[in-house]
N, C-alpha and C positions, 0 to 999 in steps of 0.2 A: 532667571531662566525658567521655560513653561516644561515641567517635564510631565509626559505623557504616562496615564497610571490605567492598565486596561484588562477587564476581564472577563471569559467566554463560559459561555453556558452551552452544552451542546446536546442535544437531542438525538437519541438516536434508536433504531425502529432494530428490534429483534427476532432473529429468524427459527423463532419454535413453531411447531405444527401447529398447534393452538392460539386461541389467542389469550389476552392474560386474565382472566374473569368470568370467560363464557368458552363453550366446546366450539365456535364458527371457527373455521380456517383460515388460518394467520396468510393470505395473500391478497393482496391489495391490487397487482398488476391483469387480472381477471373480470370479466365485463362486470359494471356498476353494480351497486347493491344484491351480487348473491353469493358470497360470503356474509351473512349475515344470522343472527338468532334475536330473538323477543329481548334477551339480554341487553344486546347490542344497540337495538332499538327503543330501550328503557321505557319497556312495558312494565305497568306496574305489578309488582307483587313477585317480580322474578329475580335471585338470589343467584350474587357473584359466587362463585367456584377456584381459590386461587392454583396458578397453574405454575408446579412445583418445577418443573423445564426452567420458567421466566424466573424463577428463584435461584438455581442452580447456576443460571448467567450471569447475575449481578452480584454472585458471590465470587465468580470468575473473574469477573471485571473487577472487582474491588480486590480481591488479592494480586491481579496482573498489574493494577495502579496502587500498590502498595498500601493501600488503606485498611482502616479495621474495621473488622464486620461488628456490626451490633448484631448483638447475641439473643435480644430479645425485644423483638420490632413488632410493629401493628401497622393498618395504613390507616388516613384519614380521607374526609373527604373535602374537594376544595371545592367550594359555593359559589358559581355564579353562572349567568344567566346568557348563553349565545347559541345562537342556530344548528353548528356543529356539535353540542353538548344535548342531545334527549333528555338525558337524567337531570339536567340543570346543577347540575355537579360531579367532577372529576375525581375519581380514586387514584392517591399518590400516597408519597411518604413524606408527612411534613416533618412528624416531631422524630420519627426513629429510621433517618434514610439508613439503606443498607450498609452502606460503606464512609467511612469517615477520616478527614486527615490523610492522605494520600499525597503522592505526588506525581509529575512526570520530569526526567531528566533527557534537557535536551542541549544541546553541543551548536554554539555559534564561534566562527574562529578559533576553535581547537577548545572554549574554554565551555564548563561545562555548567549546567545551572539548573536547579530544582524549580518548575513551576507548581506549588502546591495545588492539593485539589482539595477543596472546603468539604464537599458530599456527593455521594451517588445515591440515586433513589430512583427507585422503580414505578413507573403510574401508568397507566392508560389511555393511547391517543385519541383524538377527537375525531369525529368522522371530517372528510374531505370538504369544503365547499367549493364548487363550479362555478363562474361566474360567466354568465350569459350576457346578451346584448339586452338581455327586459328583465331575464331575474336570477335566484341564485339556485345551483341545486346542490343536493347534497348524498354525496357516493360513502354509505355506511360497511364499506369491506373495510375503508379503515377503524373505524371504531374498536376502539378498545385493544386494536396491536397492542403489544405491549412496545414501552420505551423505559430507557435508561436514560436520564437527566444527570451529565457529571457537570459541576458546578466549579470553575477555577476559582482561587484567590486572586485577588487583582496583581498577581507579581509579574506579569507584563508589560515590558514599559517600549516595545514597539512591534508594527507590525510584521517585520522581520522574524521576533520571533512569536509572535501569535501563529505564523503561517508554522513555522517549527512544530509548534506545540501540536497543534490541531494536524497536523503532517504525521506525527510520532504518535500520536493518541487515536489514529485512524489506523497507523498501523499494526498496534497492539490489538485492537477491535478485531481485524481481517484474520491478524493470525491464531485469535480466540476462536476461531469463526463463530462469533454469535453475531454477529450484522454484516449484510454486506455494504455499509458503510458507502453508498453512493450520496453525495452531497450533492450532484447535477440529478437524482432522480427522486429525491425527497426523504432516503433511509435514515441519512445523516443532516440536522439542521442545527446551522449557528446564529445564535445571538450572542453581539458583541458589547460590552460595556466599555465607553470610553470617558477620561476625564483628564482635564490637565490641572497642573496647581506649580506654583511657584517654587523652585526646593529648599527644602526646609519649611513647608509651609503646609496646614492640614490640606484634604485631598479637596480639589474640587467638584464642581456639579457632575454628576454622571448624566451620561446620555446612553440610549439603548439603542443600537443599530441590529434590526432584522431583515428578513428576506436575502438575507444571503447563497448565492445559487453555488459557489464552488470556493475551493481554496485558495486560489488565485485570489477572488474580489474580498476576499479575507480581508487580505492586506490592503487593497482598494479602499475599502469602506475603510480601515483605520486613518488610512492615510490623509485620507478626504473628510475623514471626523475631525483632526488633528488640526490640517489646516482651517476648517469653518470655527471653528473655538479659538484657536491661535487667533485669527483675523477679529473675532469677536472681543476679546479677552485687551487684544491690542489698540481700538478704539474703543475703550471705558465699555463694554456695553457686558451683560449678563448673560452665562449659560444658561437655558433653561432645561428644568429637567423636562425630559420627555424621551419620546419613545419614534426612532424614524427608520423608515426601510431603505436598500438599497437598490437604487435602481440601477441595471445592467447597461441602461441604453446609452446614457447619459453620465454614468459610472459615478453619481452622486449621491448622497443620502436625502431624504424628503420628509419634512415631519410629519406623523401620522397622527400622533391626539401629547398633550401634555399631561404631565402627571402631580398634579397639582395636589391631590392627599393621596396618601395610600392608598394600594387596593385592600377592601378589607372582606377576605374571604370565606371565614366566619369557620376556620377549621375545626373541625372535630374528626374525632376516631368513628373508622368506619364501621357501625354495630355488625354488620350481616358479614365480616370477617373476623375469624379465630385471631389471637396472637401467634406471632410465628416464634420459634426458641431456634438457634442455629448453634449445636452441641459441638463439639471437636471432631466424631466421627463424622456429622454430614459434612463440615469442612473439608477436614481429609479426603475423603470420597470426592469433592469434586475438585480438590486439589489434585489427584491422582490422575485424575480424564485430561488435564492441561495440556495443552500441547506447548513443543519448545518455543519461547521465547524470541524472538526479533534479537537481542541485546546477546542472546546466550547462543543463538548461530553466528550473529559475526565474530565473539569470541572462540570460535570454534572452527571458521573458514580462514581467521587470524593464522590459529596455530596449524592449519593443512598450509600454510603458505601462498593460500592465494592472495592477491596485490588488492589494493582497499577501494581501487575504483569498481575491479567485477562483484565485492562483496555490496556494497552498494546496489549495484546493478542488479545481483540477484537478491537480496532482500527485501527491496522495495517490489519486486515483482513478485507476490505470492505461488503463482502458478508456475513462474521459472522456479522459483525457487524450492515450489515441493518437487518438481524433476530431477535438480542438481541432490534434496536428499534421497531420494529415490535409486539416483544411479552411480552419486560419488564413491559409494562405501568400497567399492570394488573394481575404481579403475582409478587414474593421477586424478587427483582435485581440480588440479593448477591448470592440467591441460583441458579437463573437462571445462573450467569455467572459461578461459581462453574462447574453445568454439561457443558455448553456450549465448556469452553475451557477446559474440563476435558474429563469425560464420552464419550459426545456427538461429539466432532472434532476425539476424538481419534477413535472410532468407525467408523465412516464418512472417516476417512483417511485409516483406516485399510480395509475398503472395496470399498476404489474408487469411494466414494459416495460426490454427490454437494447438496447443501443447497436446490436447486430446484428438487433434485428427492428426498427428504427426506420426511416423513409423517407426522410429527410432525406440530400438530396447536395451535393455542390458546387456543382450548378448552379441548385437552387431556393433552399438556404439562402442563397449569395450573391446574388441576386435578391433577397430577402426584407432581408437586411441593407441594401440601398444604396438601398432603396425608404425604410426605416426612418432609414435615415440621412440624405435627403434630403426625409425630413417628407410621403411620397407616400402612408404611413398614419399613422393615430392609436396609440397605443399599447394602446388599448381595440381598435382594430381587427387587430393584430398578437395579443393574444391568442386572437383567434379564429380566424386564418388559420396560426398557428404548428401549433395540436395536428392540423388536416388535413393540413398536408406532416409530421409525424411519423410518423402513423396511416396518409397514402395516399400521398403522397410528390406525382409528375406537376410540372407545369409552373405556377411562381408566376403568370406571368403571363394564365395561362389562368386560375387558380382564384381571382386576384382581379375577373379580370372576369364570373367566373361570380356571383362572389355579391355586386359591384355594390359595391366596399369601394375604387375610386380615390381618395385622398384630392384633395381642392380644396385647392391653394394660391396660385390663380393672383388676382392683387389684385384686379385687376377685376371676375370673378367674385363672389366675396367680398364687395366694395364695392355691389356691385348687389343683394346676399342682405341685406345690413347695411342699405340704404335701404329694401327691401322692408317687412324684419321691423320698424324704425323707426316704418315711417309705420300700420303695421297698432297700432303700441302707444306712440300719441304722449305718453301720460301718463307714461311711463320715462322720457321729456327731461326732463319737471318734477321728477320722482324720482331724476332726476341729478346735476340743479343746486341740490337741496336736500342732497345730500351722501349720502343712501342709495345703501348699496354693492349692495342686492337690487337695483335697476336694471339696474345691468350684467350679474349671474350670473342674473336671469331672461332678458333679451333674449337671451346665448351661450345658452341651454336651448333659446329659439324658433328662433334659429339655424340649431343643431344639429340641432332637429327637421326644419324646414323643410333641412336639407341631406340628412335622412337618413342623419347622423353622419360625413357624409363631411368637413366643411368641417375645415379645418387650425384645431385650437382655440387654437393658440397663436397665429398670426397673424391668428385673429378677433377675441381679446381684444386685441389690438395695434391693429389696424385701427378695432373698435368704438369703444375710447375714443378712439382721435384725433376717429372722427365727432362722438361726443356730445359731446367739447371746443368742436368749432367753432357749433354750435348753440344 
């Protein structure tokens, strides 16, 4: 049996002010080449600067994946020669990546499973190339970003959970916030290694699949790797090793060049940088800036009692989810997340609407909630009064008494509405004690109407049948 042995390298672009080498400004989405310095453009005689920001990340990233910092790192430089490279060599960390032995844990069918992480290491990206109908050009705002390269162990054995892994490790990223981690706009890139082998049998040929555009075609490309080496493998014929990208169109991989010796990049330590030392205080220190954890909110939305599909819901959503910490502390959990992923996202989606043009605060949504909770509206009447404090926001208790929506719960009230509407349709006593249930769902209709949908309909159906029992 061919078992599938697979593992991902991902790339991914850091959001400091600077960029990691040189003073240009770390944004790349601004018209071509003017984020740019002499550095950047690898003018000679001009001297990297490392930027202590892109250091402080990747000690962040490496404690958030569990890995150990090395304490006493250098970078080197990697040798070789392509149009997007000026300096004809790349500043990375070959021999002392930052972060080492790490992992991520990720949950398929209840069960749970460490995909280790070999290294993380910090280097510098290459500028953009353009590819024209006659030639190439080349947009140097990228140059020199900084990036984080985390490196899996091959303990992947399909694309099910490649998609996991790279799922969980994007969301640890978001909630660092040091990337905004878009893999559809080029923040985040994966290459995939794929290989099969026999079980019980050493690993076979690896293959490299790049140009992957989203997390979705993650799994695509495996899948699609899987099967061309399965089909290979199956008529005597050999893997070879190389290197193929994936095409979206055609949802295939393509071979791009084979990898026939080594590349040989001729590392050395880069002179025109200091060594770095990473003491217990600097640790600490940017251990302390951390923000919570992905893993340590839903054990904490666990214990408020909310149910494990809204903690889902609102976890994966960063932006829901700093609102739900924002305004749970001081009204129910359970109800807030109720409307949040309910009512409140679906309305917000339905009109194209973001968490930051929403009007909803602390003071009218907990209003609205204890109102809610305390049966002072209907839940017909909370759909109506919710999309106004979204859209205009102001004062609950002013906007429900503008539009006349105080729910009735008071018995006596109630009990006087329930004799009225009785004695106006004395034939639904007969239609009661004959055992027809329209009795009672027509008389709460008159009710309701006669309340002008104010009355409490649970404690009118409560109230009503006691009446009509004693009669």
């Amino acid at each position: 049996m061919l078992v599938p042995t697979i593992g991902i390298e991902i790339h991914v672009e850091l959001k400091s002010r600077a960029k990691v080498f040189s003073k240009g400004k770390n944004e790349f989405s601004t018209h071509p080449n003017t984020n740019v310095t002499v550095l950047d453009l690898g003018y000679p005689g001009t001297l990297p600067q490392l930027n202590k920001e892109v250091v402080n990340m990747g000690i962040a990233a490496s404690l958030a994946f569990h890995a150990t910092i090395t304490r006493e790192m250098h970078f080197d430089r990697k040798n070789y020669f392509y149009p997007d490279l000026p300096k004809g060599y790349q500043i990375t960390q070959q021999k002392t990546p930052i972060g080492r032995n790490g992992y991520i844990e990720i949950e398929k069918n209840g069960i749970k499973k460490q995909i280790r992480i070999e290294r993380l290491h910090i280097e510098e990206d290459t500028c953009k190339s353009v590819h024209t109908g006659h030639a190439t050009l080349l947009n140097f705002n990228r140059a020199g970003v900084p990036l984080i390269e985390i490196v899996s162990e091959p303990d992947i054995e399909s694309a099910e959970e490649a998609i996991l892994y790279v799922e969980k490790l994007r969301e640890i990223l978001l909630y660092l916030g040091i990337s905004d981690v878009k893999i559809e706009e080029g923040s985040m890139r994966c290459d995939v290694n794929v290989s099969l082998h026999e079980e019980g049998q050493p690993l076979g040929t690896k293959v490299e699949i790049k140009n992957i555009g989203s997390i979705s075609n993650v799994g695509v490309a495996i899948n699609y790797e899987i099967k061309r080496q399965t089909e290979l493998l199956e008529n005597q014929q050999k893997v070879i090793e190389e290197t193929r990208r994936f095409d979206d169109k055609t949802m295939t991989t393509i071979a791009m060049r084979t990898k026939e010796t080594g590349n040989d990049y001729r590392y050395f330590p880069e002179p025109d940088l200091p060594y770095i030392h990473v003491d217990d205080d600097w640790m600490k220190e940017v251990e302390s800036k951390m923000p919570i954890m992905p893993e340590v909110l839903r054990k904490i939305y666990q214990d408020l009692g909310v149910n494990e599909k809204n903690i889902s819901a609102i976890v994966s959503n960063k932006k829901m989810c700093d609102f739900f910490e924002t305004m749970r502390k001081n009204m129910n959990p359970v109800i807030l997340s109720n409307l949040l992923t309910g009512d409140i996202i679906s309305f917000m989606n339905k009109n194209a609407l973001e968490f930051k043009d929403i009007k909803l605060d602390e003071t009218n949504l907990k209003s609205f909630i204890e109102a809610y909770e305390k049966n002072e509206i209907s839940s017909k009447q909370g759909k109506e009064i919710l999309p106004i404090l979204i859209t205009e926001g102001g004062d609950y208790e002013a906007l429900v008494k503008k539009l006349g929506m105080k729910q009735i719960s008071d018995t006596s009230s109630l009990l006087e509405l329930i004799s009225q509407v009785i004695d106006e349709n004395p034939e639904s006593i007969s239609d009661f004690k004959a055992g027809k249930d329209r009795a009672v769902k027509y008389l709460m209709g008159q009710i309701m109407k006669a309340s002008k949908g104010q009355a409490n309909p649970a404690l009118v159906n409560k109230l009503l049948i006691e009446v009509l029992e004693k009669l």
